[in-house]
TORPARO-10531 format. One line per 8 residues: number of its first residue (from 1); their letters; for each residue x, y, z of N, C-alpha, C, O. Coordinates in steps of 0.001 Angstrom, whole numbers, plus 500000, padded with zeros to 6 digits. Example, Ala and Ser with C-alpha at 12.3 -4.5 7.8 and 13.67 -1.06 7.14 Angstrom:
1 = as = 513190:494310:507800:512300:495500:507800:513200:496700:507800:514236:496681:508465  512850:497750:507080:513670:498940:507140:512900:500030:507870:513409:501138:508039
REM end
This chain:
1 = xxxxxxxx = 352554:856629:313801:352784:857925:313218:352796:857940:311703:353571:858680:311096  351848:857039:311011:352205:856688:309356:351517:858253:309291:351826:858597:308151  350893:859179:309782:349556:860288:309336:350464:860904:309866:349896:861831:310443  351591:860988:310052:352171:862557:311040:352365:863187:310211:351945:864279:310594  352904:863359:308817:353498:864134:308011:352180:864470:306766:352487:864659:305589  350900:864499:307186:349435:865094:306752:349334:864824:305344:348604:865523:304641  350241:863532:304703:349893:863491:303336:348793:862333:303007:348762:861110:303139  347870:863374:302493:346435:863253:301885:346075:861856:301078:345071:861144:301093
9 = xxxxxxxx = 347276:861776:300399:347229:860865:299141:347441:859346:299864:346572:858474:299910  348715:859254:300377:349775:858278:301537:348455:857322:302218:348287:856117:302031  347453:858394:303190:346684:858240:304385:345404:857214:303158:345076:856076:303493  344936:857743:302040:344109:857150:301192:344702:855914:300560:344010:854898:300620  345587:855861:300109:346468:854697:300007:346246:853310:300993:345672:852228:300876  347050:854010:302027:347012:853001:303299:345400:852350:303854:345090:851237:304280  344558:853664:303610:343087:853383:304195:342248:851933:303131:341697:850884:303465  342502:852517:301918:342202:851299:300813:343056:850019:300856:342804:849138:300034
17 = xxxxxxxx = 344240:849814:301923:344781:848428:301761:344363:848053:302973:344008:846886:303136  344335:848870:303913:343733:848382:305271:341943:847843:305070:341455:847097:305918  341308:848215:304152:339906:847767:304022:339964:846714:303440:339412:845719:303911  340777:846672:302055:340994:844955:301245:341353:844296:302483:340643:843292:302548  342205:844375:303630:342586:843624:304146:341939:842998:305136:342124:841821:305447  341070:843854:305724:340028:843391:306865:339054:842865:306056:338795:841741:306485  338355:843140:305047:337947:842378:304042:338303:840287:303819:337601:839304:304056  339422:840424:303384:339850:839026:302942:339976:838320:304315:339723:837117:304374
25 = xxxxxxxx = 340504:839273:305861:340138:838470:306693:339335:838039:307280:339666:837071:307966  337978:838454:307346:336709:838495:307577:336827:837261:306622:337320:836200:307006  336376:837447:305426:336221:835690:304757:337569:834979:304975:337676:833962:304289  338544:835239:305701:339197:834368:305924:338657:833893:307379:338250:832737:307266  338529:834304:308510:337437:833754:309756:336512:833084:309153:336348:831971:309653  335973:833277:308446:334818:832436:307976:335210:831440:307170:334440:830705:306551  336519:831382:307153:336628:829989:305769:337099:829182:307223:336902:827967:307261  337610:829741:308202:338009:828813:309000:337025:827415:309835:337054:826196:309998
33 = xxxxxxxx = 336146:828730:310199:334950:828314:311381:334140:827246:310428:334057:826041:310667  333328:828192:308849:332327:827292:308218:332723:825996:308183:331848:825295:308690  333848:825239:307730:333953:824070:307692:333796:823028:309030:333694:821801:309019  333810:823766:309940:333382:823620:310982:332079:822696:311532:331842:821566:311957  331527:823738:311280:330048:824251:311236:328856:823294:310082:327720:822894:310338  329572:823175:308941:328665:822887:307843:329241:821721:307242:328475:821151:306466  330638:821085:307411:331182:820562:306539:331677:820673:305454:331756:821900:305387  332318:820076:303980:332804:820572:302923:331637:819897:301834:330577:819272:301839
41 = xxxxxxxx = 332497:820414:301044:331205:820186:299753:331626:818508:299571:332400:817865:300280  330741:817977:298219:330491:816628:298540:331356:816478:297086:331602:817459:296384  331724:815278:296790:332107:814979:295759:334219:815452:295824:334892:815808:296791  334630:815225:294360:336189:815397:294003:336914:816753:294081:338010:816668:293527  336819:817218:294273:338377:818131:294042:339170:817951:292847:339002:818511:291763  339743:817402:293055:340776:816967:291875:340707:815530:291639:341395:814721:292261  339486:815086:290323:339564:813510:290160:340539:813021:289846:340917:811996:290413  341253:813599:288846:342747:813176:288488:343295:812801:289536:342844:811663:289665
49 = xxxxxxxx = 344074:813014:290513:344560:812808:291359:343707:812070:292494:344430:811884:293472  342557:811642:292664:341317:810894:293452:341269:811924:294913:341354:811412:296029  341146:813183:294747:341613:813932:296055:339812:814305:296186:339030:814612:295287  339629:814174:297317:337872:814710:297583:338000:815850:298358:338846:815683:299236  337613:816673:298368:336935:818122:299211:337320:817048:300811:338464:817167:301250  336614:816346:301358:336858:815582:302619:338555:815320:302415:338791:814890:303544  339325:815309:302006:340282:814880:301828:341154:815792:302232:342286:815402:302517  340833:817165:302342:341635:818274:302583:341278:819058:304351:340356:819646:304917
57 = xxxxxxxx = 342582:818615:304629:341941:819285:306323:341641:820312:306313:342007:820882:305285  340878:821179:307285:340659:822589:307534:342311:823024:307824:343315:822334:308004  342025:824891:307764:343253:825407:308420:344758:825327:307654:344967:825268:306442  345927:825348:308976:347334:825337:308375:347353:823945:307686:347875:823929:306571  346882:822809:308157:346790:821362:307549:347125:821461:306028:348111:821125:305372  346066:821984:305748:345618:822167:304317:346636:822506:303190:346243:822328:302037  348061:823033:303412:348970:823558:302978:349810:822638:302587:350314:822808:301477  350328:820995:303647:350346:820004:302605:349518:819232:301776:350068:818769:300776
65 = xxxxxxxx = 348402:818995:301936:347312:818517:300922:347163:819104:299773:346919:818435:298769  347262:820187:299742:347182:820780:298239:347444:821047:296897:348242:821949:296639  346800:820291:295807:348122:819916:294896:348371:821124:294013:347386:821858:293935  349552:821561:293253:350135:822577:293018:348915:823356:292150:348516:824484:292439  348366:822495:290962:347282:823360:290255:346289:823774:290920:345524:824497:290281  345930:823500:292368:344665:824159:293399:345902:825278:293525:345068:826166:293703  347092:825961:293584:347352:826918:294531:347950:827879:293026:348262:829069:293075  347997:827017:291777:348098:828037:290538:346460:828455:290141:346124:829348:289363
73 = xxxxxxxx = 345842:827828:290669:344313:828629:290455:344043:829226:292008:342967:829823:292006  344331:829237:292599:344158:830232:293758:344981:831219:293551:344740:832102:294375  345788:831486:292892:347215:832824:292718:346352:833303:291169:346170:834471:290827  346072:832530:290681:345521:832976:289335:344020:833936:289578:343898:834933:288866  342882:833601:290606:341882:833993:290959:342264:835252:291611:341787:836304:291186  343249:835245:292812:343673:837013:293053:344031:837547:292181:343347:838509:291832  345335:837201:291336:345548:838406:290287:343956:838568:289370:343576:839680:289004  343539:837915:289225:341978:838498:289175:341374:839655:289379:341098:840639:288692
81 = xxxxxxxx = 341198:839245:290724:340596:840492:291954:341047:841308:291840:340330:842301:291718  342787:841520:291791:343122:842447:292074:343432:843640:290856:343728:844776:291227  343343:843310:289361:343355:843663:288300:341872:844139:287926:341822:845235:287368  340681:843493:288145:339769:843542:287798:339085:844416:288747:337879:844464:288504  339493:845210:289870:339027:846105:290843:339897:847118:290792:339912:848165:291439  340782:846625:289784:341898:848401:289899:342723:848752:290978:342676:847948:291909  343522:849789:291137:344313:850422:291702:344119:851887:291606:344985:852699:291934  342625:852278:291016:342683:853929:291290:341836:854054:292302:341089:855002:292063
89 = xxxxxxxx = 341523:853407:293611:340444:853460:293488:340090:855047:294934:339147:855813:295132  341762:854780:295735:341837:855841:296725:342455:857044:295807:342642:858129:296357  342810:856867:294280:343354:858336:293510:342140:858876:293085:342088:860106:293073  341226:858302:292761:339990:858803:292185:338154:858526:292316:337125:858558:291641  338609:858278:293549:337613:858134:293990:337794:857881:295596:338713:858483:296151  336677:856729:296623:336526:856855:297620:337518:855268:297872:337535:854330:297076  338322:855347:299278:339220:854251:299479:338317:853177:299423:337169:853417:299797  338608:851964:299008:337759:850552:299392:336542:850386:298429:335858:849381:298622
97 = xxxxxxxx = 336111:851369:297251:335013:851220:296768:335407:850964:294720:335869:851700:293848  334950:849677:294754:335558:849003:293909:334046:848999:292641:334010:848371:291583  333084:849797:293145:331866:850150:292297:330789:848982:292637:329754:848806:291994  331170:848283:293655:330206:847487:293958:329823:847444:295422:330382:846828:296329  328545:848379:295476:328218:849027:296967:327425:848012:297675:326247:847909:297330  327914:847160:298709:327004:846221:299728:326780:847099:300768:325816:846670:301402  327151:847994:301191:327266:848831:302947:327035:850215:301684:327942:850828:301121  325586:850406:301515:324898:852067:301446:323648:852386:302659:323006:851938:303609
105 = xxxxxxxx = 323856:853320:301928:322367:853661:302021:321853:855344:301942:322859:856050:302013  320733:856077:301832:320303:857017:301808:320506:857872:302651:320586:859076:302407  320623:857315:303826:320364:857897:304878:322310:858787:305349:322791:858216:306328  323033:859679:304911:324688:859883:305547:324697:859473:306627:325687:858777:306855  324036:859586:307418:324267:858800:309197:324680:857708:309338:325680:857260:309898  323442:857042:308525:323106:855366:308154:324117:855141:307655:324614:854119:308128  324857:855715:306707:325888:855150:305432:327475:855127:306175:328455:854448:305867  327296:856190:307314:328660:856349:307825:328781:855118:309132:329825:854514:309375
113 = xxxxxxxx = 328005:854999:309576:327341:853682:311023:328547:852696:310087:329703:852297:310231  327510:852626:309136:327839:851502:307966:328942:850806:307800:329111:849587:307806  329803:851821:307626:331262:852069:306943:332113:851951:308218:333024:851125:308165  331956:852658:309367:332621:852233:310685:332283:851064:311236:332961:850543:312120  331484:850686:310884:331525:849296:311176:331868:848434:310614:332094:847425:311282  332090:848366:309094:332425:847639:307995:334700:847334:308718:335318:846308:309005  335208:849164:308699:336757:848994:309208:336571:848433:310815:337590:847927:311285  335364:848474:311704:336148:847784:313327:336102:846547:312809:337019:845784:313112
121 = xxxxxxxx = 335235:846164:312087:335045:844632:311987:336414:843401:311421:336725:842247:311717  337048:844734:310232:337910:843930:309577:339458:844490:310205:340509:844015:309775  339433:845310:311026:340652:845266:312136:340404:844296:312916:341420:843641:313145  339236:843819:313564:338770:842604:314426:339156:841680:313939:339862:841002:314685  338979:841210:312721:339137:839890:311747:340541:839761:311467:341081:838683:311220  341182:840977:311510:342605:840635:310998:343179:840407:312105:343363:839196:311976  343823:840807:313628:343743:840227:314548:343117:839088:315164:343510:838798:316294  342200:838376:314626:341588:837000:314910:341980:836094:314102:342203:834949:314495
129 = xxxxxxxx = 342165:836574:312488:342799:835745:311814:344353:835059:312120:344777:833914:311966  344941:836226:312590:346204:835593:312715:346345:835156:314174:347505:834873:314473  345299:835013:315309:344823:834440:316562:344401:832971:315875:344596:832014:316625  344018:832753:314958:343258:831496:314998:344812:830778:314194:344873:829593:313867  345418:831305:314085:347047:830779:312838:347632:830197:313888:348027:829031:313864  347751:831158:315126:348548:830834:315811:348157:829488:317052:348901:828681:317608  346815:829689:317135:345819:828401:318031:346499:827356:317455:347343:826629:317979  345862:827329:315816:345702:826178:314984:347019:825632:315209:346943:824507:315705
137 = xxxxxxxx = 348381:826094:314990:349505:825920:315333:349678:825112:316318:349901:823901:316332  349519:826127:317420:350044:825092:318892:349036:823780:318935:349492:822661:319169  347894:823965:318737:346891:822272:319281:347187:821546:317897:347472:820356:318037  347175:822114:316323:347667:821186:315779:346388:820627:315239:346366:819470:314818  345510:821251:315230:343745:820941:315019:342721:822057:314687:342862:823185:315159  341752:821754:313918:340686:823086:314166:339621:822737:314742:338552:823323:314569  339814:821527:315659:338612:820741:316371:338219:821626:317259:338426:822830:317108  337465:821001:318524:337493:821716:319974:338273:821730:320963:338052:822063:322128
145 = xxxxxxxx = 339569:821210:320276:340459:821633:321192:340924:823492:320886:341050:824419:321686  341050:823443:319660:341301:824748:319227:340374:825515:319530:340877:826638:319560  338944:825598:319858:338594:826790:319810:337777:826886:321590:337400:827845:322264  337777:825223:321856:337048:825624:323548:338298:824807:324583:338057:824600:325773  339626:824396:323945:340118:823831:325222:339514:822434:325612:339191:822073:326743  339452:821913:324753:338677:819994:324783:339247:819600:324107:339676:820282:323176  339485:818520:324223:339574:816847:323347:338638:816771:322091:337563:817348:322257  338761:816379:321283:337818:815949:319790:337218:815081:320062:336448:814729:319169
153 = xxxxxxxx = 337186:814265:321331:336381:813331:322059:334924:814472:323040:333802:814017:323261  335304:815704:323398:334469:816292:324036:335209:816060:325251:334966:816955:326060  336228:814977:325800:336278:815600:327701:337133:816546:327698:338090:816922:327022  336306:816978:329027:337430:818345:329411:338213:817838:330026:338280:816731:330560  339208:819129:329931:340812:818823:330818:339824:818482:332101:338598:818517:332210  341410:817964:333487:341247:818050:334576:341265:819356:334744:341962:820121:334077  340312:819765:335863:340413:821424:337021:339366:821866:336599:339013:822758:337370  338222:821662:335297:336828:822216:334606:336634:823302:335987:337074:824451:336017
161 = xxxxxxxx = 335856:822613:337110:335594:823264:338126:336090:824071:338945:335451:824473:339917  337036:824354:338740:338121:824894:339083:337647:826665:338977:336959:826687:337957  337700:828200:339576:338302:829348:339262:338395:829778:338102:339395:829293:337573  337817:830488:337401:338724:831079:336049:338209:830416:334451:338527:830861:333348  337076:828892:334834:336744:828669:333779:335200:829468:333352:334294:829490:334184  335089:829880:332463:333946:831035:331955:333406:830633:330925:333733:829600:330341  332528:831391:330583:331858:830788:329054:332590:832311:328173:332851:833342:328792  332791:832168:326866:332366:831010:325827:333333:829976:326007:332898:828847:325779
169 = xxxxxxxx = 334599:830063:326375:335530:828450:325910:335303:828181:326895:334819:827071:326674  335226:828360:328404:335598:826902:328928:336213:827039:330119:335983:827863:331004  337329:825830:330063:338302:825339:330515:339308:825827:329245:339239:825321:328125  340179:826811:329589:341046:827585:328448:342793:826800:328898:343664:827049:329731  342659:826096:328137:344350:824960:328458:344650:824819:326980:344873:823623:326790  344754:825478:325877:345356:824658:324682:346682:824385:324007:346836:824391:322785  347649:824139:324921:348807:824318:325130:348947:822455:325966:349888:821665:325881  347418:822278:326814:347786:821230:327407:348665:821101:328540:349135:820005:328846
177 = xxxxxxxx = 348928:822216:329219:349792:822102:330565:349230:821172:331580:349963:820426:332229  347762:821212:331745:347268:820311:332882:346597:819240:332413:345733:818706:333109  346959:818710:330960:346361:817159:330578:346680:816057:331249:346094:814975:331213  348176:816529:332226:348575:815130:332819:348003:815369:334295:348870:814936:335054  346710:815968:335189:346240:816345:335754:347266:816442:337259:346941:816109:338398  348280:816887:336888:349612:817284:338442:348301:818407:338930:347853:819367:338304  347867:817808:340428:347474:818735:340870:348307:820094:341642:347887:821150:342115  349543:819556:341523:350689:820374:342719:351246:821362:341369:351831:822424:341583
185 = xxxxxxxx = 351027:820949:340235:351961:821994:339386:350858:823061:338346:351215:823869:337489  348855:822571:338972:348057:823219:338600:348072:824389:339282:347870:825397:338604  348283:824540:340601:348275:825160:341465:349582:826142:342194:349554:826976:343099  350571:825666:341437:352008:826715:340757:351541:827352:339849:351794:828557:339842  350940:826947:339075:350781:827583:337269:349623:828813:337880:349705:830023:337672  348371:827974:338818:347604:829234:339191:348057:830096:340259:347326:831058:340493  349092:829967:340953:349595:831343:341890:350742:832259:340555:350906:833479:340552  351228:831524:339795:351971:832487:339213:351034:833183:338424:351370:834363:338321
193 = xxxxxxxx = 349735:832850:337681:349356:833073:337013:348844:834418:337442:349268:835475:336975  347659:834292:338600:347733:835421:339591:348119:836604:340038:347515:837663:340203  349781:836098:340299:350652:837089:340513:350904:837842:339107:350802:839069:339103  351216:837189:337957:351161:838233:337067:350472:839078:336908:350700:840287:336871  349138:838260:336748:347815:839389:337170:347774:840702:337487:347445:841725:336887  348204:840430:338622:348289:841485:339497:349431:842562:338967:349183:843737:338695  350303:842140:338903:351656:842986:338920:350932:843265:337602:350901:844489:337478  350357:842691:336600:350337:843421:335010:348988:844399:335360:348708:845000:334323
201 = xxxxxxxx = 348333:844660:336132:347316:845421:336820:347661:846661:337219:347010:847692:337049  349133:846482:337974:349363:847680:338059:350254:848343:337501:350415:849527:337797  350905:847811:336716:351532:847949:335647:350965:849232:334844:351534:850298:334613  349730:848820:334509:348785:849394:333171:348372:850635:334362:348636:851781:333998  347774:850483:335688:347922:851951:336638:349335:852795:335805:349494:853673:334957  349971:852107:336462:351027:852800:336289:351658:853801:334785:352275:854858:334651  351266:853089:334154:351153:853824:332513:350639:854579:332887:351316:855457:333421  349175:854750:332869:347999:855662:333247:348022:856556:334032:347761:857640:333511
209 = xxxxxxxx = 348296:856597:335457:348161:857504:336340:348910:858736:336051:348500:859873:336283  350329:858341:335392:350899:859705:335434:350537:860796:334265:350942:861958:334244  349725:860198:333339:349316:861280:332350:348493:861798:332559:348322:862874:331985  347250:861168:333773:346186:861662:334442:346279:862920:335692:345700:863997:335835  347351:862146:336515:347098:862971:337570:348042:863983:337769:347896:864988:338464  349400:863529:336861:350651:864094:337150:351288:863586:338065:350763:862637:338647  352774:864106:338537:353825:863307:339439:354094:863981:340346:353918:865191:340494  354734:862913:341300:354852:863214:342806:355427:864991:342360:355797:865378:341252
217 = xxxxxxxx = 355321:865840:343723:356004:867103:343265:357462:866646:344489:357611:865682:345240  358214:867711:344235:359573:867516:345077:361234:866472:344102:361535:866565:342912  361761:865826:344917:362957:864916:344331:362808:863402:344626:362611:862787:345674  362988:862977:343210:363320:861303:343495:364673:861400:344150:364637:861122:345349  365994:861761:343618:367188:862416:343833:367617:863223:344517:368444:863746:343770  367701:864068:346024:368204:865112:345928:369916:864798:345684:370570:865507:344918  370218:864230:346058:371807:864098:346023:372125:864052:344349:373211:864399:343883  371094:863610:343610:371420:863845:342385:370758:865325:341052:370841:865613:339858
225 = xxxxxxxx = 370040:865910:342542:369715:866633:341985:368221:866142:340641:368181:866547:339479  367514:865503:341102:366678:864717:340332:365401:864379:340435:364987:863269:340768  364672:865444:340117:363088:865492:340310:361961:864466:339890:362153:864344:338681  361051:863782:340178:360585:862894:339949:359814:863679:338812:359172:862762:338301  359558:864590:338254:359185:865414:337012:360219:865206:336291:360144:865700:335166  361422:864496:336601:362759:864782:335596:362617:863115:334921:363362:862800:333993  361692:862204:335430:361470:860884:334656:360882:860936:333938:359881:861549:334310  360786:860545:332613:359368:860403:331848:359115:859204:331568:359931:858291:331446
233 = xxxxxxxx = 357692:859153:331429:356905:858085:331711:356984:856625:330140:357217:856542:328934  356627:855839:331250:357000:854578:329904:358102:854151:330337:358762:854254:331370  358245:853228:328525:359888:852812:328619:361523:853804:328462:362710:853541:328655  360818:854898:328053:362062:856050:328254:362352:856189:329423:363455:856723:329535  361518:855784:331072:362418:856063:332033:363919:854816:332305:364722:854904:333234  363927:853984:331452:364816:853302:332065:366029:854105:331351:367048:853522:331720  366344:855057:330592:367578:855565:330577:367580:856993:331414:368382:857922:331326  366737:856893:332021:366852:858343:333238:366670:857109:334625:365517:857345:334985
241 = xxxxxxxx = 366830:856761:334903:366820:855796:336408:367875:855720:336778:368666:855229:335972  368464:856173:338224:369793:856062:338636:370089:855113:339692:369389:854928:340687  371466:854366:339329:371565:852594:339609:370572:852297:341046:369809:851331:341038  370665:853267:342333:370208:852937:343538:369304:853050:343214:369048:851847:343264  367786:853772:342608:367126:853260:341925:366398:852099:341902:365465:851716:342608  367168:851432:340660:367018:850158:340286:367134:849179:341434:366351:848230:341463  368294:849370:342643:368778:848724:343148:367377:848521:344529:367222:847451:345118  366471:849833:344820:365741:849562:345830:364185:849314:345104:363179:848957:345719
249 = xxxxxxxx = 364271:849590:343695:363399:848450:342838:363327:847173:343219:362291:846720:343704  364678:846272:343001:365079:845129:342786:364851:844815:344290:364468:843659:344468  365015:845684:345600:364981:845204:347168:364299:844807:347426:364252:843835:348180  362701:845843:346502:361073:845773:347369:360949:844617:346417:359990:844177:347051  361096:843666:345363:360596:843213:344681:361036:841533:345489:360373:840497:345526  362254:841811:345991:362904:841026:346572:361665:840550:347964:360912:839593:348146  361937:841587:348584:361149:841878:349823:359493:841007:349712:359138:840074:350431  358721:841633:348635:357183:840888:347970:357339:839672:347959:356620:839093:348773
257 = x = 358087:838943:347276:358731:837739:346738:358624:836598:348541:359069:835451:348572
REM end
């Protein structure tokens, strides 16, 4: 609800930090993957200190390797950017346009395609960016374990053949639950897994249906006087739910179980 209260200025504001931001994450996905992909540049970094470009891991790694004057010239290079592109730029002009146009063109159709694609991309990137923070985290690598669920050797977990493995990753384990190949606790992990499934399946029905079709007509309640129109939908019904309720919730769930 940041747009509920229709101010013009606020909404341009927000729209120009949300574009820098999908922006820097977009080359931030790409600072991740390229090193990947291409390797680092050749030669020193910092000769003083004998530190080489190879010397610095990809990713969260990288945060102890770094010696303090790489991160006073990285703080020094944004206040850069961010001085040297201004701050008028959603007061007086168009949000995100810093006078240097890569996404035009002649065509308004063409130019608007452009531009909507320029913000899904960097809402995409900013959600992936902090997806790949959190990978890098748990495996502790930006190898292939992090991005297909493998070893830096290339084998796959035990179960490859298994249900559920797909392309692009794989065998999706990067957490490592089935490295010690328990076939009896692969096969717990895949009935619960399942069952969530399911129950989160209808779950999301359940959101859905009632804004679609509307609700039962008649009483959840009569003794309480309590129309199943008298719940509303979501998490606001749990302070309209009355205890028996809950209690023949908790029976059938019992009952499934």
């Amino acid at each position: 609800g940041f747009t509920a209260d229709g101010d013009v200025a606020a909404f341009r504001r927000r729209r120009s930090v949300e574009l820098k931001h999908g922006r820097i994450s977009m080359l931030a996905c790409m600072g991740y993957m390229t090193p990947e992909i291409t390797g680092k540049f050749p030669g020193y970094l910092s000769p003083s200190l004998d530190l080489k470009f190879s010397d610095i891991p990809n990713g969260l790694a990288a945060f102890s390797k770094m010696p303090a004057l790489g991160w006073a010239q990285i703080a020094a290079y944004m206040g850069f950017v961010e001085l040297s592109g201004g701050f008028d730029d959603y007061r007086t002009g168009t949000p995100g346009d810093y006078g240097w146009k890569a996404l035009t063109s002649s065509d308004p159709a063409e130019r608007t395609k452009k531009l909507q694609a320029e913000l899904a991309n960097g809402r995409l990137a900013m959600i992936a960016i902090i997806a790949m923070f959190v990978q890098n985290g748990i495996t502790g690598t930006t190898g292939p374990l992090m991005w297909m669920g493998q070893e830096p050797t290339g084998r796959a977990f035990a179960f490859e053949n298994e249900l559920g493995v797909q392309s692009p990753v794989g065998f999706y384990d990067p957490v490592g639950f089935t490295a010690d190949g328990d076939v009896a606790a692969f096969r717990r992990r895949r009935s619960v897994e399942l069952k969530h499934g399911r129950i989160s399946m209808l779950a999301c029905m359940g959101y859905m249906t009632p804004e679609i079709t509307g609700k039962f007509p008649g009483y959840l309640s009569p003794s309480l006087d309590l129309k199943f129109s008298d719940i509303p939908n979501g998490l606001a019904a749990f302070s309209k739910m009355p205890a028996l309720g809950w209690a023949q919730i908790a029976a059938y769930m019992g009952f499934v179980e």
